[in-house]
N, C-alpha and C positions, 0 to 999 in steps of 0.2 A: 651653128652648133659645132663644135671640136667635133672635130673630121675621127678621133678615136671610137670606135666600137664601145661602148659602159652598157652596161647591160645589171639589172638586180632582181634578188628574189627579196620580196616584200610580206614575208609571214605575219601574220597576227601570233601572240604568245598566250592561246585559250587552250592546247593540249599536245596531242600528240599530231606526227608526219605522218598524214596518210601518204602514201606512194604517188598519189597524183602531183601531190605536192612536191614531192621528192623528183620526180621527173620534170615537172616546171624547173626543179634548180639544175638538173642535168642538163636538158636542152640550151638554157640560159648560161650556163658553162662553157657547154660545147661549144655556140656561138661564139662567145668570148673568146676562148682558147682559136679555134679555127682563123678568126680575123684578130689575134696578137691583141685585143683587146683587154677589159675589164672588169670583172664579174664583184658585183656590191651584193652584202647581206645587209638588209635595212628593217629595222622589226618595228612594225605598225601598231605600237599599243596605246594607239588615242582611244580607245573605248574598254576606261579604266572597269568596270562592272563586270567584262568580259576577260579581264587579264588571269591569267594562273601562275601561283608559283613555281617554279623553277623551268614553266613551257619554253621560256629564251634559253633554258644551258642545253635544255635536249633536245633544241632545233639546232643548237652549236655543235651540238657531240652528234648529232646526226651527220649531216652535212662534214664533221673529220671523221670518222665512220667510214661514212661513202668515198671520202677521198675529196669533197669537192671543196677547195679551202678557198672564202671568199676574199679577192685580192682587199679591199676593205668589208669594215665592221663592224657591230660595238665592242668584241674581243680584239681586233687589229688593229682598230684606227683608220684614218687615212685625213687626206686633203678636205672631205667634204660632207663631217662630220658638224654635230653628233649623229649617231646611226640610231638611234631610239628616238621614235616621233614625238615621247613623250617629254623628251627635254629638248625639242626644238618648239615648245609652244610658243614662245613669244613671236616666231615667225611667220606664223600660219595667219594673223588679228589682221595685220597689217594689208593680206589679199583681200581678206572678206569687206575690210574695208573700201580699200580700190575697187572692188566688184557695185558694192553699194553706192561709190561715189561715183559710179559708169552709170546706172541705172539698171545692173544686170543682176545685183541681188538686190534681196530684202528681210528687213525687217520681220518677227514673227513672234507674235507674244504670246500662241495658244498655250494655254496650260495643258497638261497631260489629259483631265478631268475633260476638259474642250474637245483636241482630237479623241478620247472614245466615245465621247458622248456625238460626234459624229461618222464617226465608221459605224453604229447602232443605228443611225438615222439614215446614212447612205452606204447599200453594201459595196463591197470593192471600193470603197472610199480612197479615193489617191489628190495629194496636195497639191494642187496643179491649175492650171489657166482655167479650169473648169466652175472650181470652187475656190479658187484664189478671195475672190471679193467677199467670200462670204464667212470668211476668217479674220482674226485678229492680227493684222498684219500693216506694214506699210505701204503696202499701196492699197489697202483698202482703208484706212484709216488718215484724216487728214495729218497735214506736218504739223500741227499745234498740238494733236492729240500725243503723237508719235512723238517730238521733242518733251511734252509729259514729263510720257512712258519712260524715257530713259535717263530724265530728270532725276525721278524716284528709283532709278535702278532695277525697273521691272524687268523679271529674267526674261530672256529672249533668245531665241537662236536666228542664224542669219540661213535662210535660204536660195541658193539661186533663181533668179526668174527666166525661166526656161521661155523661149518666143514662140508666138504662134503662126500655125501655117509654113514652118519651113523645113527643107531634109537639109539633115547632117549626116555627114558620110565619112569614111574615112575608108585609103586603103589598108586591107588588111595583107600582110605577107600572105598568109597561109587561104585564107578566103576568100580575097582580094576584093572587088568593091561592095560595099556595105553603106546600108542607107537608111536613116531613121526619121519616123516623121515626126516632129517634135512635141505635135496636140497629143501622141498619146505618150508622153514622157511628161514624169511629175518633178516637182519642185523640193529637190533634194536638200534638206538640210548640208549647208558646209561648218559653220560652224555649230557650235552646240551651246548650253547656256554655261557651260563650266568653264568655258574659252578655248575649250578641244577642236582639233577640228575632224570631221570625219572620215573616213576615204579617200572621198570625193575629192576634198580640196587638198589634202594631204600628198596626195599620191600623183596632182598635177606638180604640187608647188616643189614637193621632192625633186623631182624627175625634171624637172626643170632647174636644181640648185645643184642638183650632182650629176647632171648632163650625161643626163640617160638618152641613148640615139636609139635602143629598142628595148621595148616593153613588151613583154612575151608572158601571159595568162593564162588560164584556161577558159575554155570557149562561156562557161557560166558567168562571165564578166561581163560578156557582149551587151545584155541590155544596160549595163552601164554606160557604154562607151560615148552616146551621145551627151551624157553629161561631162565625161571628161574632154571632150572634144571642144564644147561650148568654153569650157574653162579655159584648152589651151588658148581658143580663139583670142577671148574677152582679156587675159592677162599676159600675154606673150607672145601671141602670134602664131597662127598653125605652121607656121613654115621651121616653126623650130620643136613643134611636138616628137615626139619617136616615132619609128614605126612600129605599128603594133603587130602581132601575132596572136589569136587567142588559138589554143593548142586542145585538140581534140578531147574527150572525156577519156578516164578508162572505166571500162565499162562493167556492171554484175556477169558471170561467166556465161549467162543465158542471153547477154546482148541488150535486154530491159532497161535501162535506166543507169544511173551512174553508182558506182561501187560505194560500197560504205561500211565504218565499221561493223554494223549490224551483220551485214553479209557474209564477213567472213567469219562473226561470232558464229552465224547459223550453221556456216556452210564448212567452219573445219581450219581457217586458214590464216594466216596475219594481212593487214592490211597498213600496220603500222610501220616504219622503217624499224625500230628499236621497242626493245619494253615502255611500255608511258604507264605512269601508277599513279592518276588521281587522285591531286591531295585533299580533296572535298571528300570522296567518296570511298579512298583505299584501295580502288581494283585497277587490277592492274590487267591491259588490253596488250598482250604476244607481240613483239614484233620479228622480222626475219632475221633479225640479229640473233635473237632468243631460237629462235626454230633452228638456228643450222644453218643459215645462208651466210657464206662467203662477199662482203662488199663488190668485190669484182663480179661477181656473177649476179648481183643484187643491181647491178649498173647496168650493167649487160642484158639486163630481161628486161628493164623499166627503156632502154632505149630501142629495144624494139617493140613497145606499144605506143605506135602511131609515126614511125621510121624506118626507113629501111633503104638501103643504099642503090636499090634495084637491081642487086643480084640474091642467088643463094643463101650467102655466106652468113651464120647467124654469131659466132663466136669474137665477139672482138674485144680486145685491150681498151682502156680507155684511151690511153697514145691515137690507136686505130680510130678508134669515134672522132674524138677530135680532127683525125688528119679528112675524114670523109663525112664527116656533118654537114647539111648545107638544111635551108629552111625548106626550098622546094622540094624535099622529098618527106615533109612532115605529112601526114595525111589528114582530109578534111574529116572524114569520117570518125566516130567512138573506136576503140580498140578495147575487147574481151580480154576480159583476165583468165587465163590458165593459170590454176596452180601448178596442176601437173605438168604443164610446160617449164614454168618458173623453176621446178626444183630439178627440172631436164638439163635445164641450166646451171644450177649448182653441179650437178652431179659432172658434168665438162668440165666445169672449174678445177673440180675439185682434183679429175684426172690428171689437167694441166700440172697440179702443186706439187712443190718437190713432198717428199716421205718426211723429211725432218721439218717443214714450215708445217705442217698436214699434223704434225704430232705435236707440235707446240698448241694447238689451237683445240687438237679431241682431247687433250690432257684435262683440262679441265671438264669436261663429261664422263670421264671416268673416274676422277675424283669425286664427281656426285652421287654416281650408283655406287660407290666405295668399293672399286676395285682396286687395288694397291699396284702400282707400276713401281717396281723394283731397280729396272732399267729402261733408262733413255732409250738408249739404243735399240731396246727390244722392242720399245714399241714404234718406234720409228722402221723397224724391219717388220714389223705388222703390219700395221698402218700399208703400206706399199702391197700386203700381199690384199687387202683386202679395197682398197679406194674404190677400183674399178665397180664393186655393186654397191657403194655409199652414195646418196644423192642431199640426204643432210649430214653434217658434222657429228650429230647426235647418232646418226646411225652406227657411226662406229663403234658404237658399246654392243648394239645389239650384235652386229657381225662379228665381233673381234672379241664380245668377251672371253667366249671358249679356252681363248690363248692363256691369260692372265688365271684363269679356274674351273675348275670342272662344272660343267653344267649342272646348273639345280634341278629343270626339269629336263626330261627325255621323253622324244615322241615313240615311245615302247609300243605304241599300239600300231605304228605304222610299220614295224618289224614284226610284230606277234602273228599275223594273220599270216606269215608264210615261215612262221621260225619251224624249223626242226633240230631233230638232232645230230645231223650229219653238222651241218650249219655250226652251232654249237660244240661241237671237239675242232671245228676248224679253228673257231678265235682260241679256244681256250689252246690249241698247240700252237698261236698266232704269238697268242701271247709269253709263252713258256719261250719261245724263240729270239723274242726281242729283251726278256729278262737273261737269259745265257749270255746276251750281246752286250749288255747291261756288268755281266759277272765278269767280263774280259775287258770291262773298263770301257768298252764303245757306250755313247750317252745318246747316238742318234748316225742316220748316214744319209749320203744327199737322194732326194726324193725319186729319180729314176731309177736306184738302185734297189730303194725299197718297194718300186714295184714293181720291179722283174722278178724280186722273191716273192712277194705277195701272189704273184701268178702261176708261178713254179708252185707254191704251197696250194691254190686254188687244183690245178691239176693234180698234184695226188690225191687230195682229196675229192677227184673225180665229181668239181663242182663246177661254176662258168663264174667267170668275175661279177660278170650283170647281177648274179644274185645275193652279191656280198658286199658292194660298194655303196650302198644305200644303207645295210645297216653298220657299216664299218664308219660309215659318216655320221649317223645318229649316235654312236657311241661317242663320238669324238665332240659333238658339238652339243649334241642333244634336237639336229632337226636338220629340216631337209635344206641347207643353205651351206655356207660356205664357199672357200677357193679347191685347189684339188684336194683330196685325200691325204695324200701322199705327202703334199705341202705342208700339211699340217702336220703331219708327223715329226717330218724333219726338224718344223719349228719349234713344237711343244718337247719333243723328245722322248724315249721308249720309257722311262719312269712314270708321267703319267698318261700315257700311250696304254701302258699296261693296264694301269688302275683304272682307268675309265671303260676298258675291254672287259675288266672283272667285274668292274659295278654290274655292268649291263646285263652281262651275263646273270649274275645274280638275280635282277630283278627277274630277267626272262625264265629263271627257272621253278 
């Protein structure tokens, strides 16, 4: 096998990326990238009934999204093409054949009507050494009968004939030795009656045509393995198979079972990388694209479930993954989904980003709640005062609209229960001070300055700051959030500084 590293992520095009998936292409990147290797995108749509429209572009715009661009494709090309399984059919007839002319598959003419009419007659019914003979097949059927059958064209699929009484093993990277006994492994269809072929044989014949040296899954694959193992054996030689990895689950946030979309409908969260909208159906399932997640931080949270470099450090570049990926630090075990981990995540990123990349990207979220950005720059000098408490993209409408307009609502009642009227001549001479300021052409002053008067004016009015700065904040923002006080003044400036001191007042009186 070429001594190069080739590594692929092999989707089927039936919907959307869950993130499991998406960390399968991460890992298999990392590898690549770590040993100067080469990472294939190869899209598996031999099981045309199960194909969706446009599933192949938004596994493409997934994956440039994320960053992770596959060195070949069926958008790039390469040497070892074509990359759709479904225009390399004439390749796949030719194994099923040599398998058949080894003695290691077979012939199989049950009709549909056949197999349920016996899965009804034997429950857990599986096609295998067990009931082999007692099916419509080749080797339960003489070779006169069987040259017939295929005389007349009778549909047929071709299955492998799995042996009996023997283990099949292979090592795993991440698991390491693995071992199946073959009587309870069934007789996998390879190819099909439309001359597709399945998986099975697909995914050996692949991997062996574009010199794949590791094949990296998720751990739900493993009871396949003994059938692709038998494959490599029977057609190529195990000395030339990959080494496999299957890669830990991620897990529903209670540890139960493996994640789905269902879970995160229930439970609040995206589970998808990107929006996916169902063109059978119209509904469209969130992804973290859609929520607010940052790709970097969306990289960054999928590669530590079921990774970790064995220290501390949780924040890394993808540069960084790459330079510190290795397989033995993948773990054997499932790994829990935090949400509120995942957006702990963003919200670091988002720290990281400069003010002006940070405003290119909330710009559009505030164009949807229809606040009008007058200037660039202004909200780019927003944006910075406020990142620090945003952990989604989106959050910055809620933090930052106050800037752009006066709050619609105001938590009045969180001020009422201790308002008086001393309280009350205080803004209202607050505000008469900063309209003077306003008549002498000052628009605003820098924020330490306005609160050493703020406190100067608090003392003659023989009151304490403590009991002014909570509602000096609800007038400004309309609730108990925000950066300092005083920042916000500076930024919005005493015109409507003033007007929002009036409103308040108003209602409060």
């Amino acid at each position: 096998m070429d001594s190069k590293v080739r590594v692929r992520f092999a989707p089927s095009p039936t919907g959307g990326l869950h993130l499991g998936g998406v960390r399968t292409v991460l890992f298999n990147y990392l590898f690549a990238k770590h040993n100067n290797g080469e990472f294939i995108l190869r899209i598996e749509d031999t099981d045309q009934t199960r194909f969706v429209p446009g599933a192949e572009k938004y596994i493409q715009d997934t994956l440039a999204w994320c960053g992770l661009v596959p060195d070949e494709s069926p958008l790039h090309g390469g040497p070892y093409g074509p990359y759709r399984q479904s225009e390399r059919k004439a390749i796949y007839k030719q194994y099923a054949d040599k398998l058949i002319a080894q003695g290691n598959a077979y012939y199989a003419f049950d009709t549909p009507e056949d197999l349920d009419a016996k899965r009804k007659e034997i429950s857990n019914f599986q096609y295998s050494r067990a009931h082999r003979m007692s099916m419509k097949n080749s080797v339960s059927l003489s070779p006169q009968v069987v040259d017939e059958l295929l005389k007349n064209n009778t549909p047929y699929v071709i299955r492998i004939k799995v042996p009996e009484n023997e283990a099949v093993s292979l090592e795993d990277v991440i698991r390491g030795h693995v071992s199946f006994d073959t009587n309870m492994v069934d007789d996998k269809v390879l190819l099909k009656a439309d001359g597709m072929p399945t998986y099975h044989l697909a995914v050996v014949v692949d991997d062996y045509l574009m010199k794949i040296t590791h094949a990296f899954r998720g751990e739900e694959w493993l009871p396949s393995a003994p059938v692709h193992v038998l494959l490599w054996k029977y057609l190529f030689g195990l000395e030339l198979m990959p080494k496999w990895a299957h890669l830990p689950l991620i897990l529903k946030p209670d540890g139960n079972g493996k994640l789905s979309k269902r879970d995160g409908e229930r439970l609040g969260f995206p589970v998808f990388a990107m929006d996916w909208t169902d063109p059978n159906t119209n509904t469209t399932t969130i992804g973290f694209k859609e929520r607010g997640f940052l790709p970097e931080a969306f990289v960054n949270l999928l590669a530590m479930l079921g990774w970790n470099d064995g220290t501390d450090k949780e924040i890394y570049s993808i540069d960084e993954l790459i330079a510190g990926f290795s397989l033995d630090r993948v773990h054997k075990g499932g790994a829990k989904f935090d949400y509120e981990k995942a957006k702990w995540f963003n919200g670091e990123w988002i720290k990281q980003m400069t003010d002006q990349k940070l405003a290119e990207l909330v710009k559009p979220y505030f164009d949807q709640a229809a606040i009008e950005i007058h200037e660039h720059s202004y909200l780019v000098k927003v944006v910075g005062l406020v990142k620090e408490r945003c952990q989604l993209l989106q959050d910055f409408v809620a933090q930052a609209s106050f800037y752009f307009q006066a709050p619609t609502q105001i938590d009045t009642a969180s001020i009422a229960s201790k308002w008086e009227e001393k309280k009350h001549r205080f803004f209202d001479e607050l505000a008469k001070i900063y309209l003077n300021k306003m008549e002498t052409g000052m628009l605003t002053a820098p924020a330490i300055e306005l609160e050493a008067a703020f406190k100067e004016l608090v003392a003659k009015h023989e009151l304490k700051p403590g009991e002014l700065m909570l509602p000096f904040r609800i007038m400004l923002v309309g609730g108990k959030f925000g950066p300092g006080v005083f920042e916000i003044v500076e930024t919005i400036e005493f015109k409507d500084t003033v007007s929002r001191i009036q409103h308040c007042l108003q209602l409060l009186s």
